[in-house]
N, C-alpha and C positions, 0 to 999 in steps of 0.2 A: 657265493652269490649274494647281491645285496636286497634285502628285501625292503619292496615299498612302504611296509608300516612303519619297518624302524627307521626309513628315512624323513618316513614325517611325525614320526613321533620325536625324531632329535632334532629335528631342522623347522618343521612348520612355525614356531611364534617369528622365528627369524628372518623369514621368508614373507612370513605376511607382515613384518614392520618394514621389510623394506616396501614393498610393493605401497602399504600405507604410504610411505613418505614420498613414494615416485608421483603417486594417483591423487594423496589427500582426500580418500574417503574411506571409510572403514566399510562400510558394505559391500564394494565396489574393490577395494583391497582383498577381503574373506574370496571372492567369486574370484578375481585373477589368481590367488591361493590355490585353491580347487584346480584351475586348469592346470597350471604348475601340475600338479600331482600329479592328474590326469594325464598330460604331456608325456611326464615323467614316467609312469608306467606301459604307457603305450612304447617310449622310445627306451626300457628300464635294459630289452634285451640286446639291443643296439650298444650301449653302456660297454666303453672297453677300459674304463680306468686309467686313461689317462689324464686327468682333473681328478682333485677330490669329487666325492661325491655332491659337497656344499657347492664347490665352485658347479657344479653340471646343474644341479636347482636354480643355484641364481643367475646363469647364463640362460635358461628357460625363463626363469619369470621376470630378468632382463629385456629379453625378447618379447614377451608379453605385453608388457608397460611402457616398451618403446611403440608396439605397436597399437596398443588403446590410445597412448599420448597422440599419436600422428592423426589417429581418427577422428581425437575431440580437439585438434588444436585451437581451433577458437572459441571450446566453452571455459578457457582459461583453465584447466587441470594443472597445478605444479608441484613441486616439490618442497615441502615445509622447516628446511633444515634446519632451524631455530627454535618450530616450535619442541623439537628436542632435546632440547639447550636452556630451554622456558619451564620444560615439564622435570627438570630434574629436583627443583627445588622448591618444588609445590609440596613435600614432603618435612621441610624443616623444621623446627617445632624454634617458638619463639618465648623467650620468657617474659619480659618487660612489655609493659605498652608503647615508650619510644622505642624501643629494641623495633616491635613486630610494624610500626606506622615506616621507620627505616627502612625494614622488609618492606614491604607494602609499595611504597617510594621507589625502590629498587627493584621490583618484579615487574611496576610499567613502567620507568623505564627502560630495562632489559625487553618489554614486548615490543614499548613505539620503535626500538632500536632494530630491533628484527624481525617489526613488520618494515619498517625503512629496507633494510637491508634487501629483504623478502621478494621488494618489490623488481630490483636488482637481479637476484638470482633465477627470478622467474622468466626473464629475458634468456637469460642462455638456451642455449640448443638442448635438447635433449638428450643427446649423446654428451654433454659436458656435464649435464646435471646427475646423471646418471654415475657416472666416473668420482666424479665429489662425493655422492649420497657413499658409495661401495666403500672410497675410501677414509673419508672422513667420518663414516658416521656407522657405518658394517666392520669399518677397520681391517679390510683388506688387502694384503701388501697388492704390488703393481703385478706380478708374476700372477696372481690369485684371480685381477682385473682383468688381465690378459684374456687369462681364462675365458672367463663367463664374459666376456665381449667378442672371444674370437680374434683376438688382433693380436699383435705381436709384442712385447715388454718396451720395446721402444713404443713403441706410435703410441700404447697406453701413459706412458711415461710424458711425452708431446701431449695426448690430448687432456692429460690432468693440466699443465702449463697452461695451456693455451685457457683452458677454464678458468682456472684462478687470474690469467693475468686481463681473460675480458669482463670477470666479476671486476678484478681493480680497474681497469677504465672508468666501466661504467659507476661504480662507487665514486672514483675521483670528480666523475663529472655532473653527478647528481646530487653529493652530499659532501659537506663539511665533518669535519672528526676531531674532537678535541676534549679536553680533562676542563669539566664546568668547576666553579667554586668549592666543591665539596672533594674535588681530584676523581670525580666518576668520569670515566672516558663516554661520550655522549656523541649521537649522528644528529646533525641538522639536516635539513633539507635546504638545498642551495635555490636562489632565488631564479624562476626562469623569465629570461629577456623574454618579451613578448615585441619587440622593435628590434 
């Protein structure tokens, strides 16, 4: 029988970085945490081990985040997938003074680049953002998504698609993409017609 401490003593940071990255608040994250758990013990005896135990956490605090997202939809709550991608090399140690102004140069802009992007991603659906965060960024295959969505490996498999290729629309039709002077691949903002 699985007990709830060791399920949140192995799973909780992982659970609450997703939910961070659904909700983008860390206070706000910790508290949809806690229900997870809570959920989870109340439903622990319910639990017939068909999912991992991970996948049956993140199907609850999936459910969770879908449903504070629906609630706040217009105090703008999203999903931050970049600043992921942003915090990985805040860690790097630089030697030289042009070495670390280079870094420097390159950290914004890697942010103007995925706050651009950001702005993008934030449009998608819930259910699309969701499905990217698991797999992109949780690294969970489609079978695992299934899971913790309820849906079947196909239509997870479809609605990963469908997200990536309405993120590419709307990237194509918002921004320019291209390798500036120095060969750093750089996002513009495309100019909009106002006639």
């Amino acid at each position: 029988m699985i007990q709830l401490e060791e399920l949140y003593r192995d799973y909780k940071d992982r659970i609450e970085g997703f939910i961070r990255r659904m909700v983008r608040d860390t206070a706000l994250a910790q508290d949809l945490t806690q229900e997870t758990f809570i959920r989870a013990q109340k439903g622990l005896k319910d639990f017939r081990g068909e999912s991992s135990p991970l996948t049956w956490l993140f199907r609850i605090a999936n459910n969770l985040c879908l449903d504070h997202l629906r609630k706040e939809k217009g105090r703008g709550l999203m999903i931050d997938f970049f600043e992921y991608l942003d915090n990985r090399d805040h860690g790097a140690e630089e030697s030289g003074k042009n070495e670390e102004s280079d870094q420097q140069v390159h950290l914004l802009e890697q942010r103007e680049m995925s706050e651009c992007v950001q702005e993008f991603v934030d449009r998608l659906p819930e259910t699309y953002r969701s499905v990217m965060v698991l797999y992109y960024l949780e690294g969970f295959s489609i079978e695992e998504i299934a899971g913790i969505l309820g849906a079947s490996s196909v239509s997870t498999r479809v609605r990963l698609h469908r997200a990536r290729e309405e993120l590419r629309v709307l990237l194509e039709e918002g921004c320019d993409f291209c390798h500036d002077e120095r060969d750093v691949f750089v996002c513009t903002r495309k100019e909009k017609d106002d006639g």
